[in-house]
TORKOL-4160 file (C-alpha; in steps of 0.2 Angstrom, whole numbers, padded with zeros to 4 digits, m for minus):
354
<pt num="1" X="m0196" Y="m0535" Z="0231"/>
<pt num="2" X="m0197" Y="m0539" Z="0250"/>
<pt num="3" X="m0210" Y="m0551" Z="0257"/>
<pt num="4" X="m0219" Y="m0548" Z="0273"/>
<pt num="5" X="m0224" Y="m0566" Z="0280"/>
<pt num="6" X="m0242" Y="m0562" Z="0292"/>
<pt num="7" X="m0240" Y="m0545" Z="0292"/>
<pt num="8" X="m0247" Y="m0535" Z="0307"/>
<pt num="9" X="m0261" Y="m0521" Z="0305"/>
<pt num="10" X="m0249" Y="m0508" Z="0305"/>
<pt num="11" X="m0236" Y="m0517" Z="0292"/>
<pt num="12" X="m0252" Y="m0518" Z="0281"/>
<pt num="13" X="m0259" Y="m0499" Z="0282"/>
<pt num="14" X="m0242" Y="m0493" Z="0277"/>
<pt num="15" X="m0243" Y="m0507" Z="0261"/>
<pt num="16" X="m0259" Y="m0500" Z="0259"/>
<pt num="17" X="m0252" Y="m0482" Z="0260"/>
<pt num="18" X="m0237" Y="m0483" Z="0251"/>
<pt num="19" X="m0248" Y="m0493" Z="0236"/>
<pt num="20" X="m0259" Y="m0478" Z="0235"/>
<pt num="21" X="m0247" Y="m0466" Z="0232"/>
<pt num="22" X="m0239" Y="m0477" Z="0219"/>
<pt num="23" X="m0254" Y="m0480" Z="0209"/>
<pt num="24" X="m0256" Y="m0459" Z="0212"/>
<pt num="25" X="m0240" Y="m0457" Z="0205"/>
<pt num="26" X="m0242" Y="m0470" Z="0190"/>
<pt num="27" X="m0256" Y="m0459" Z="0183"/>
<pt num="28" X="m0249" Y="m0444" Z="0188"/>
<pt num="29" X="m0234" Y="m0452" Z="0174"/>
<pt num="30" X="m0248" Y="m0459" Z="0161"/>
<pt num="31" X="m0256" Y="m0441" Z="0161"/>
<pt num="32" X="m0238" Y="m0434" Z="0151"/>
<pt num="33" X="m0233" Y="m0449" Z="0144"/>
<pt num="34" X="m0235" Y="m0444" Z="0125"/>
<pt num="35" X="m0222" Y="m0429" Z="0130"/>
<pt num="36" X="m0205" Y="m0428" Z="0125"/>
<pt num="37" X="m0193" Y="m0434" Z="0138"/>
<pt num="38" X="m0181" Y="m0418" Z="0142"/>
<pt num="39" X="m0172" Y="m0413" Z="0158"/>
<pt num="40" X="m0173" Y="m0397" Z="0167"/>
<pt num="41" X="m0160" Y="m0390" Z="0155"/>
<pt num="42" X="m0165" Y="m0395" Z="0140"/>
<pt num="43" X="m0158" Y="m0411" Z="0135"/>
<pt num="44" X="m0168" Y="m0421" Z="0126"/>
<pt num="45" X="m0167" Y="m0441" Z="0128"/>
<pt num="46" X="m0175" Y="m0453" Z="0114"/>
<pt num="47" X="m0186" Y="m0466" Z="0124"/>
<pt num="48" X="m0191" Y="m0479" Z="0114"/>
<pt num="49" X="m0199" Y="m0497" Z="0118"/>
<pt num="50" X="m0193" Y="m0516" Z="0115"/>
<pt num="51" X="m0207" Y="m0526" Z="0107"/>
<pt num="52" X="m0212" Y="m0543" Z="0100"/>
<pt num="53" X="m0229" Y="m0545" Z="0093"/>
<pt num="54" X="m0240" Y="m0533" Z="0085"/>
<pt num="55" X="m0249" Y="m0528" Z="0102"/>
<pt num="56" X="m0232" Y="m0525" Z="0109"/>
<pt num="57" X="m0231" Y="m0509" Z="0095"/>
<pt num="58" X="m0246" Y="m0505" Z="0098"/>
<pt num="59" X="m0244" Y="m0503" Z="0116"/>
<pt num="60" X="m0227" Y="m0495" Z="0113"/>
<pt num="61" X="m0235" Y="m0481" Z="0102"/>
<pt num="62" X="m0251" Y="m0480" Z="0115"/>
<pt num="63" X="m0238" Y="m0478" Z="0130"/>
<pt num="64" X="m0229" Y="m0463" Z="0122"/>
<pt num="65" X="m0215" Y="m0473" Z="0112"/>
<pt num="66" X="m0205" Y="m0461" Z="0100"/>
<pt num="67" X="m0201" Y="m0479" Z="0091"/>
<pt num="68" X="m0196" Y="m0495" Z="0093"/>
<pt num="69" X="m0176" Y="m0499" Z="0099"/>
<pt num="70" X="m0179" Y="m0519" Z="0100"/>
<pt num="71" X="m0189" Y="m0526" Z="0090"/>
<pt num="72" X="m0187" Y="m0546" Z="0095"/>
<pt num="73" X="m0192" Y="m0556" Z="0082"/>
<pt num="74" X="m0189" Y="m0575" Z="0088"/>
<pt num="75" X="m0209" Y="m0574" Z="0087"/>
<pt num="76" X="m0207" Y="m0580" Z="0070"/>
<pt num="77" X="m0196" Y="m0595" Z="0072"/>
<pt num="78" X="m0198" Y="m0604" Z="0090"/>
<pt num="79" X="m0213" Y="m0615" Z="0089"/>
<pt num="80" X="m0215" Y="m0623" Z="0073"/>
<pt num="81" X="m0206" Y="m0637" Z="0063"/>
<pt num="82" X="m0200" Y="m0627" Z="0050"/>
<pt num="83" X="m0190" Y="m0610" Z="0046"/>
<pt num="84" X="m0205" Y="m0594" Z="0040"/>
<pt num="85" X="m0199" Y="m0592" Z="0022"/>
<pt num="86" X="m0198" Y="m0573" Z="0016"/>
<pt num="87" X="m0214" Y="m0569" Z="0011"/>
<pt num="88" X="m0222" Y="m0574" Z="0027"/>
<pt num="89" X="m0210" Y="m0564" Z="0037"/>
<pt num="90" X="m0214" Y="m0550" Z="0026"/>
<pt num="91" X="m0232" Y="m0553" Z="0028"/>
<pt num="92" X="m0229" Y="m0551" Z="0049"/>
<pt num="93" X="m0215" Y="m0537" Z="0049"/>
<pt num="94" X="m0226" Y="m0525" Z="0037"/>
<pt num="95" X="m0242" Y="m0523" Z="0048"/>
<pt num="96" X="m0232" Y="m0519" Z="0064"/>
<pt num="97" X="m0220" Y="m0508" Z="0056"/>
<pt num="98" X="m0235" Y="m0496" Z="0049"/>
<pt num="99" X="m0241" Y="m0498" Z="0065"/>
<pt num="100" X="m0227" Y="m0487" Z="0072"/>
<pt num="101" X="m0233" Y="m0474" Z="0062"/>
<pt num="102" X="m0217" Y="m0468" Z="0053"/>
<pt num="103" X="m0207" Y="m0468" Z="0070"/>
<pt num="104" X="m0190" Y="m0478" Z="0070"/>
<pt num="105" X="m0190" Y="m0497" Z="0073"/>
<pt num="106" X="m0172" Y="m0505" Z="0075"/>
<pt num="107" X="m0176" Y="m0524" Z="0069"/>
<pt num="108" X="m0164" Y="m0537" Z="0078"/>
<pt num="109" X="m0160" Y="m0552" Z="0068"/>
<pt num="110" X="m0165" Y="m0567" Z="0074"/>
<pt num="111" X="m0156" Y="m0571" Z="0091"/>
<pt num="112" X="m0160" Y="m0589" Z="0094"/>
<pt num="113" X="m0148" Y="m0606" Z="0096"/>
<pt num="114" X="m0139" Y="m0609" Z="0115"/>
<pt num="115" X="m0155" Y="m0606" Z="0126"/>
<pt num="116" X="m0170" Y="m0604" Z="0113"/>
<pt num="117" X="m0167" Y="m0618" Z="0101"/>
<pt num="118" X="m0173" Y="m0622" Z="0086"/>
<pt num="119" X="m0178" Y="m0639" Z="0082"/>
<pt num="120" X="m0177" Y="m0637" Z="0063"/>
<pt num="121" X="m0158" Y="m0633" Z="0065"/>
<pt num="122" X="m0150" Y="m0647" Z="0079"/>
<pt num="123" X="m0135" Y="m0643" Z="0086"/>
<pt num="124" X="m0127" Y="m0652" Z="0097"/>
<pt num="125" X="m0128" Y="m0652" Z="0118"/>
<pt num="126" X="m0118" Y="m0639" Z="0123"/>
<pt num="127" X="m0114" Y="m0638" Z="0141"/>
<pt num="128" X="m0115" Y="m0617" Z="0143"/>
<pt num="129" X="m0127" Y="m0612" Z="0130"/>
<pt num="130" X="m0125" Y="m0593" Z="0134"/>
<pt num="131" X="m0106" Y="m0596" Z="0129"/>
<pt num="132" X="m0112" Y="m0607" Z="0113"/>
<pt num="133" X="m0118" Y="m0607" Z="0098"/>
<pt num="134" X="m0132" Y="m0596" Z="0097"/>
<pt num="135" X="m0137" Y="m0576" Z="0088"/>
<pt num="136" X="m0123" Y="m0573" Z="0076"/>
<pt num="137" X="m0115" Y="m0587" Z="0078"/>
<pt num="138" X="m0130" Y="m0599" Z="0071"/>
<pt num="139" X="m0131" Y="m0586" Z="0058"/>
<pt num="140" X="m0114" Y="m0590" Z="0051"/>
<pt num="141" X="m0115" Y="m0607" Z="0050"/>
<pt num="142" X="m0134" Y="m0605" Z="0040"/>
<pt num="143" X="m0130" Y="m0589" Z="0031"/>
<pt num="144" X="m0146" Y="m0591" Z="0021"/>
<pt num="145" X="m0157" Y="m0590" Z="0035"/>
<pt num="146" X="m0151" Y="m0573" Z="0039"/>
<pt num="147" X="m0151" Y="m0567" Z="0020"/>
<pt num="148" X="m0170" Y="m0571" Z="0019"/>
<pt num="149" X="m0173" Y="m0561" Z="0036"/>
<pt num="150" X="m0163" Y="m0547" Z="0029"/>
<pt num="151" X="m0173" Y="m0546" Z="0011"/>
<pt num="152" X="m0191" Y="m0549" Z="0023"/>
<pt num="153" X="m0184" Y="m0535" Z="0034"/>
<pt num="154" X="m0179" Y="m0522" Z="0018"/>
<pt num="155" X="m0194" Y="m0527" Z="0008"/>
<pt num="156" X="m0206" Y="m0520" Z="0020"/>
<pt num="157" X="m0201" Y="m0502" Z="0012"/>
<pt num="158" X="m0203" Y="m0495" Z="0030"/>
<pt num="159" X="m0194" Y="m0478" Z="0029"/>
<pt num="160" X="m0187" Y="m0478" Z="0045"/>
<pt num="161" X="m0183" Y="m0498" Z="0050"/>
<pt num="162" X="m0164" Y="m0500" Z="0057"/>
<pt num="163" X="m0159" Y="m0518" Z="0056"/>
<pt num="164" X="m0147" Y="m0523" Z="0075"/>
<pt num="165" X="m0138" Y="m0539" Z="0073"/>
<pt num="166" X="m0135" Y="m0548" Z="0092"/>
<pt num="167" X="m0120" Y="m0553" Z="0101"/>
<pt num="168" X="m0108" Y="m0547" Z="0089"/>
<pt num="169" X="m0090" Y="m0553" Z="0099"/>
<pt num="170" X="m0076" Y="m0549" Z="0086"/>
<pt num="171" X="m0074" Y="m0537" Z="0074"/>
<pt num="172" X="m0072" Y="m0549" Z="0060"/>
<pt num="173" X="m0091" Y="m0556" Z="0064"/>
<pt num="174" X="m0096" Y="m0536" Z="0059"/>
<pt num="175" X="m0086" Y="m0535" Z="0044"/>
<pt num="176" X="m0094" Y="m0551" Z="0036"/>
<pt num="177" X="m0112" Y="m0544" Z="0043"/>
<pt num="178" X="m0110" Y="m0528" Z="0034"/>
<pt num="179" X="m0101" Y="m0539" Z="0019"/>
<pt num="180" X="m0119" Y="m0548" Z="0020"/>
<pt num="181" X="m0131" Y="m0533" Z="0023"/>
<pt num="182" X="m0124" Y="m0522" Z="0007"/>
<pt num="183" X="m0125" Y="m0539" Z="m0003"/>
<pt num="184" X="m0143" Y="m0540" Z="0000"/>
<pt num="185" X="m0147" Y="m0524" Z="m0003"/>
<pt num="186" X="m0137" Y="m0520" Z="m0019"/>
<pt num="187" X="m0148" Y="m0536" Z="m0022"/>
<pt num="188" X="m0163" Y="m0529" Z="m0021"/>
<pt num="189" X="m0162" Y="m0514" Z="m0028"/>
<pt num="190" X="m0154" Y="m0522" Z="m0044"/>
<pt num="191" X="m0171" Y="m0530" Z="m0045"/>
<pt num="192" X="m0181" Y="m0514" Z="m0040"/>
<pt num="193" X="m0187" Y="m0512" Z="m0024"/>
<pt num="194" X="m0192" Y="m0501" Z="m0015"/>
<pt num="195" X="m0181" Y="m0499" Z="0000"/>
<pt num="196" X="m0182" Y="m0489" Z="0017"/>
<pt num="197" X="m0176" Y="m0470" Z="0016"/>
<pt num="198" X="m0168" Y="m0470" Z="0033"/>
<pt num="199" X="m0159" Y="m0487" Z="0032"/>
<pt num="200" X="m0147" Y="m0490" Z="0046"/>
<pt num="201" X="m0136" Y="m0506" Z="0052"/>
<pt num="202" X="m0130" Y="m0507" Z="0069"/>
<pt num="203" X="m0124" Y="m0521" Z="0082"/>
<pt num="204" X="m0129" Y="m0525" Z="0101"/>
<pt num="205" X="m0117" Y="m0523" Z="0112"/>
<pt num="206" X="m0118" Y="m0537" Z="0126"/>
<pt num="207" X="m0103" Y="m0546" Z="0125"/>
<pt num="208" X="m0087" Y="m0536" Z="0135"/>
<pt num="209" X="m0076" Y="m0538" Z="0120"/>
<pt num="210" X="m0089" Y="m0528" Z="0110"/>
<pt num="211" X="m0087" Y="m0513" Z="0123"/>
<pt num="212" X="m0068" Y="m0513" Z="0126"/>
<pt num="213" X="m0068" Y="m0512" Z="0107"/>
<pt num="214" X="m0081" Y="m0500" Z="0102"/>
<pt num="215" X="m0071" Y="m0488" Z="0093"/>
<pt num="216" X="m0065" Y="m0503" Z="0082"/>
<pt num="217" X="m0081" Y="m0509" Z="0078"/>
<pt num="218" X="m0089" Y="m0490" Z="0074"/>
<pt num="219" X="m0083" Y="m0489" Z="0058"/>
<pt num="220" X="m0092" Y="m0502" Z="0053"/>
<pt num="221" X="m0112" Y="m0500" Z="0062"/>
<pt num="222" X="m0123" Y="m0485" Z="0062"/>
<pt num="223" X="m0126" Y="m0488" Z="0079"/>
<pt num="224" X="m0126" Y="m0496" Z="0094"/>
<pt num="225" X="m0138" Y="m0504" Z="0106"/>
<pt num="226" X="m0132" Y="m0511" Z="0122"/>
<pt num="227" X="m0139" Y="m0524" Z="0131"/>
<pt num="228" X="m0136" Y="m0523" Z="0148"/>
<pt num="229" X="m0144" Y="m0541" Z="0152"/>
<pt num="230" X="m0132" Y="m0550" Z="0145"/>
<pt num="231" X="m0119" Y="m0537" Z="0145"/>
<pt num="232" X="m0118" Y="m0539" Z="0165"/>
<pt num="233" X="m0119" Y="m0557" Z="0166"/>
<pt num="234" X="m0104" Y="m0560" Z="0154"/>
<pt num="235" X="m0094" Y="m0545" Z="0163"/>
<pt num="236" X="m0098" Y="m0553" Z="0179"/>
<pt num="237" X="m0098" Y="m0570" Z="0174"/>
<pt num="238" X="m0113" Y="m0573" Z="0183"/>
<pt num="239" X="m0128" Y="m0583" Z="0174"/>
<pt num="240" X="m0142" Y="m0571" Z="0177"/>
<pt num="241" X="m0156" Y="m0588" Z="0173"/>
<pt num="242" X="m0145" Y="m0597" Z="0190"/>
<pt num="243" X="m0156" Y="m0592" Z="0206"/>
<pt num="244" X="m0138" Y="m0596" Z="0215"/>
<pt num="245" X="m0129" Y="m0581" Z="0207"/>
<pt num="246" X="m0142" Y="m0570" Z="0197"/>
<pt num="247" X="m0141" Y="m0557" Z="0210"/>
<pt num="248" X="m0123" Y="m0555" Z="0206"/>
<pt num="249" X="m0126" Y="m0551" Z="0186"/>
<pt num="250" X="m0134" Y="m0534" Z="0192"/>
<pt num="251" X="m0131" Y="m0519" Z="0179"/>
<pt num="252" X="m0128" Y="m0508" Z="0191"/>
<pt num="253" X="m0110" Y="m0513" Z="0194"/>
<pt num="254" X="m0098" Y="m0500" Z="0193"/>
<pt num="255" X="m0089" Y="m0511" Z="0180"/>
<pt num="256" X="m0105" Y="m0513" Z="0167"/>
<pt num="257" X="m0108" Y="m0494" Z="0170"/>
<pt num="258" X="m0088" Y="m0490" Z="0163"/>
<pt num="259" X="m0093" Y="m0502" Z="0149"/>
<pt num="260" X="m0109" Y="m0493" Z="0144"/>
<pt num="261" X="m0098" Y="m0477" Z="0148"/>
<pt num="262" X="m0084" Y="m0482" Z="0134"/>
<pt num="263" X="m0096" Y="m0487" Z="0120"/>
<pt num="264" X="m0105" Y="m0470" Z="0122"/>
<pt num="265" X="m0088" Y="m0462" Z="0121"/>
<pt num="266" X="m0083" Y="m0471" Z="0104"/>
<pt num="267" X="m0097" Y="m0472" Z="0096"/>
<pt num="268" X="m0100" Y="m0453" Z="0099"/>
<pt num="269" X="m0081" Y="m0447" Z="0095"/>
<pt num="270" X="m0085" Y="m0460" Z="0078"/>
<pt num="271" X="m0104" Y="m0449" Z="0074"/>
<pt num="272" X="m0114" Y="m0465" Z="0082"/>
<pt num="273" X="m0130" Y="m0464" Z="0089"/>
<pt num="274" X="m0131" Y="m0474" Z="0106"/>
<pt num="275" X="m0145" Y="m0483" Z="0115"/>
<pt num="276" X="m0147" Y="m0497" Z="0127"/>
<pt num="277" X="m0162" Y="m0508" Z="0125"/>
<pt num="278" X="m0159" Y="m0522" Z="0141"/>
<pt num="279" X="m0168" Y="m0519" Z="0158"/>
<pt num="280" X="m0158" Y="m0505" Z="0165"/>
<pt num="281" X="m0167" Y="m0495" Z="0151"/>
<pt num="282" X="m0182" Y="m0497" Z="0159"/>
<pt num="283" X="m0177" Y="m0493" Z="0178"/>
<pt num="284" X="m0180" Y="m0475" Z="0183"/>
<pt num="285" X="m0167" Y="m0476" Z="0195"/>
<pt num="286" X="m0155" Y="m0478" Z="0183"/>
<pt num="287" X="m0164" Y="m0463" Z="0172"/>
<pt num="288" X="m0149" Y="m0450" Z="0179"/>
<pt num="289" X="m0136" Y="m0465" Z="0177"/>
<pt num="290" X="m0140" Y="m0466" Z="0159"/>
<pt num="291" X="m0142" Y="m0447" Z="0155"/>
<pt num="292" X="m0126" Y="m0444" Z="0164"/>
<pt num="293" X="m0116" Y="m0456" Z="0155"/>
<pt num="294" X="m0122" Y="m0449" Z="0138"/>
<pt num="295" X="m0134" Y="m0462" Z="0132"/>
<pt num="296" X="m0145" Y="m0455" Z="0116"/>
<pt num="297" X="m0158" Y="m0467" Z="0117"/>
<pt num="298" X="m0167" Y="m0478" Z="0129"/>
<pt num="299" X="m0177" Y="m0493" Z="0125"/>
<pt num="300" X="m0189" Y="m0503" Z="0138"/>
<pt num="301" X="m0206" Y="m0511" Z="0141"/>
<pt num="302" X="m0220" Y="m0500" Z="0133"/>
<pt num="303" X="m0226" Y="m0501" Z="0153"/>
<pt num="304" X="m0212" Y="m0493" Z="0159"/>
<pt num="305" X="m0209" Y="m0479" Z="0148"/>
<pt num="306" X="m0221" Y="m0465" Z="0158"/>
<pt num="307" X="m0210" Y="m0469" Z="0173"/>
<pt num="308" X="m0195" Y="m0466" Z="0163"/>
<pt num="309" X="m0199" Y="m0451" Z="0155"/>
<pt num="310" X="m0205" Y="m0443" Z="0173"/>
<pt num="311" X="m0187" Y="m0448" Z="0180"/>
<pt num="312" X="m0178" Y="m0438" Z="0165"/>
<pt num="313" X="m0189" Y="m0423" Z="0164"/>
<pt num="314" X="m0183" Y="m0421" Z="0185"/>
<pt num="315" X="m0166" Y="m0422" Z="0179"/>
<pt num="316" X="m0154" Y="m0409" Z="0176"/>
<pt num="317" X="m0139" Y="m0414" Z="0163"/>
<pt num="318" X="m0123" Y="m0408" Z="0176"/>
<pt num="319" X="m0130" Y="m0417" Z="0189"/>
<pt num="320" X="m0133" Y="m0433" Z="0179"/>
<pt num="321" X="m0115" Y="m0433" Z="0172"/>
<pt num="322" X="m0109" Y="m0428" Z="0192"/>
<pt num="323" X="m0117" Y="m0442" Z="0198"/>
<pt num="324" X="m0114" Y="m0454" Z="0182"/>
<pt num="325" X="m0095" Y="m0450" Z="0187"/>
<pt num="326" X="m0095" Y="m0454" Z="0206"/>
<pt num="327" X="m0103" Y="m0469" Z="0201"/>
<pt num="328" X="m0091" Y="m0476" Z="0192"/>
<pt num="329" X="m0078" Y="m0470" Z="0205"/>
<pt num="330" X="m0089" Y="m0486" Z="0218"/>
<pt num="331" X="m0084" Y="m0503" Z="0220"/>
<pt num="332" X="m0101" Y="m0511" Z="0220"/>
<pt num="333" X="m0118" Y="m0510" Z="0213"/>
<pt num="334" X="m0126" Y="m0510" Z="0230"/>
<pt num="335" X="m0117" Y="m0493" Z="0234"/>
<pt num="336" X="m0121" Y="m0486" Z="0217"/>
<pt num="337" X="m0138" Y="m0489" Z="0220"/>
<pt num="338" X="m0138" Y="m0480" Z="0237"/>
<pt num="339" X="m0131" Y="m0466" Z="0231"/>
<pt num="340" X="m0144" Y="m0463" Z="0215"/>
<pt num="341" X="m0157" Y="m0464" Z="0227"/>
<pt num="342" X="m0148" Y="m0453" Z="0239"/>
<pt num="343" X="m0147" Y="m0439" Z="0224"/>
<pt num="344" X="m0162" Y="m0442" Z="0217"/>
<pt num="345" X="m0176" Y="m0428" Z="0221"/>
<pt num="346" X="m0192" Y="m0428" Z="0228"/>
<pt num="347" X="m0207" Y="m0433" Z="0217"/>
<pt num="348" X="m0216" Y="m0419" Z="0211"/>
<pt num="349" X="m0233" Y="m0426" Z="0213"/>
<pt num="350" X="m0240" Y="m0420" Z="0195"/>
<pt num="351" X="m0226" Y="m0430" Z="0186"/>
<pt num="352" X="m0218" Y="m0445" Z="0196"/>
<pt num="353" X="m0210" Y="m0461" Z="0192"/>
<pt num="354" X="m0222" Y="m0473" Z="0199"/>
């Protein structure tokens, strides 16, 4: 945002203007939030929200959520001495899964290690943590830990839960998660339990070699969900947690934006569903970047879907996908920023974006 040091009476009537409108418009947004999102011609775009406590669901199923696309769940693990065992997992996953209320809920595995350690597994110092041992890359060296999250995660029955692992780099990492994944499930249902009807695997996508090889690694997920957090600052090797550089990690960029544009592409020639579940999700300037480029499903802050929702239902699918290419046509994200707002249309006051 801009700060205005000692603004002037004038500078501060227009604040005060512009924030009437904005609220105006936020409950213009809240009034139609529980509607489908769907442009002007008919296209119909899954908005979901990323959640992390059971008040998160809740709010995400209050705010108009059609499920949850990111369901973090480090809650369990940061914290506390010792690794949740699987019954208490289970005993936490149940309650805000039926919270949902039947809708899908795409469970990411346990992305900790690097920035978010663990003190109940030491590693050792590493100099770039975002580059180290962290996500799947813990997982492998303490394959029990993710075994008990997967049998927690299937035993909760839940008919529509998708399990997401994170920062999936090689196609080798997938092949041993899905090796993992059908070992615990064949598992449990030699011993009888009841397991989700709509049971899907999928893998985030916020490393670039994940991207460029997304029609290699379809085969093997149901999905895929990118993260467009990470996914711009390892494409722009720019640490988006560095005040020096952060501004540069933008998902804007014409060169994320291709990325996004290639894993859409295979997973959709390969029968995939696609999401993205980072903070470009939850931006309704992006809303017609997104669309355009063929996204199935968006996943953001339950606070932010109204506003999203609003954005798409202005949106016609041609001029998404014409302004989705010229995008990617620009140089930087600045100029693909400027040129979103120079197409977007006028707020209809009786359904805005706030």
């Amino acid at each position: 945002g801009e700060v205005v040091v000692a603004p002037s009476e004038a500078e501060r009537a227009r604040a005060e203007a512009r924030r009437r409108i904005w609220l105006a418009e936020r409950a213009s947004a809240g009034e139609t939030a529980t509607e489908p999102a769907v442009t002007r011609d008919g296209h119909r775009v899954e908005v979901a929200a990323n959640a992390g406590s059971l008040e998160d669901a809740r709010a995400a199923a209050r705010l108009g959520a059609e499920g949850v696309g990111l369901l973090r769940t480090e809650f369990l693990y940061l914290d506390r001495a010792t690794a949740p065992d699987e019954e208490e997992q289970l005993a936490a996953y149940r309650p805000l899964l039926e919270s949902l209320e039947g809708r899908p809920v795409v469970v990411r595995t346990l992305d900790a290690g690097g920035d978010k350690p663990l003190p109940y597994l030491p590693l050792e110092p590493q100099p770039n943590p975002f580059l180290g041992v962290r996500a799947i890359r813990l997982a492998r060296r303490h394959p029990d830990l993710l075994r008990i999250q997967l049998r927690a995660i299937l035993r909760t029955g839940y008919p529509a839960v998708r399990v997401m692992f994170p920062m999936v780099a090689s196609v080798e990492e997938i092949r041993w998660l899905r090796e993992v994944f059908e070992e615990v499930r064949r598992e449990l249902e030699a011993a009888g339990a009841e397991l989700p009807r709509d049971l899907q695997m999928g893998m985030m996508v916020e490393v670039p070699s994940a991207a460029v090889l997304a029609d290699r690694f379809a085969p093997w997920v149901d999905f895929f969900s990118i993260g467009t957090n990470d996914l711009a600052q390892y494409t722009l090797a720019a640490d988006r947690t560095n005040p020096a550089v952060a501004e540069l990690a933008d998902a804007f960029h014409p060169a994320v934006l291709r990325l996004i544009r290639m894993v859409v592409e295979a997973g959709h020639a390969a029968g995939r569903w696609v999401g993205v579940c980072g903070e470009l999700a939850g931006e309704p300037l992006a809303a017609p970047l997104l669309v355009g480029l063929g996204v199935d499903e968006l996943s953001m802050a339950p606070v932010a879907i109204p506003a999203v929702k609003a954005a798409i239902r202005r949106l016609a699918l041609s001029e998404a996908r014409s302004l989705a290419e010229q995008a990617l046509q620009l140089d930087t994200a600045i100029a693909v920023r400027e040129l979103v707002r120079a197409a977007a249309p006028p707020a209809d006051p009786r359904e805005s974006t706030g």
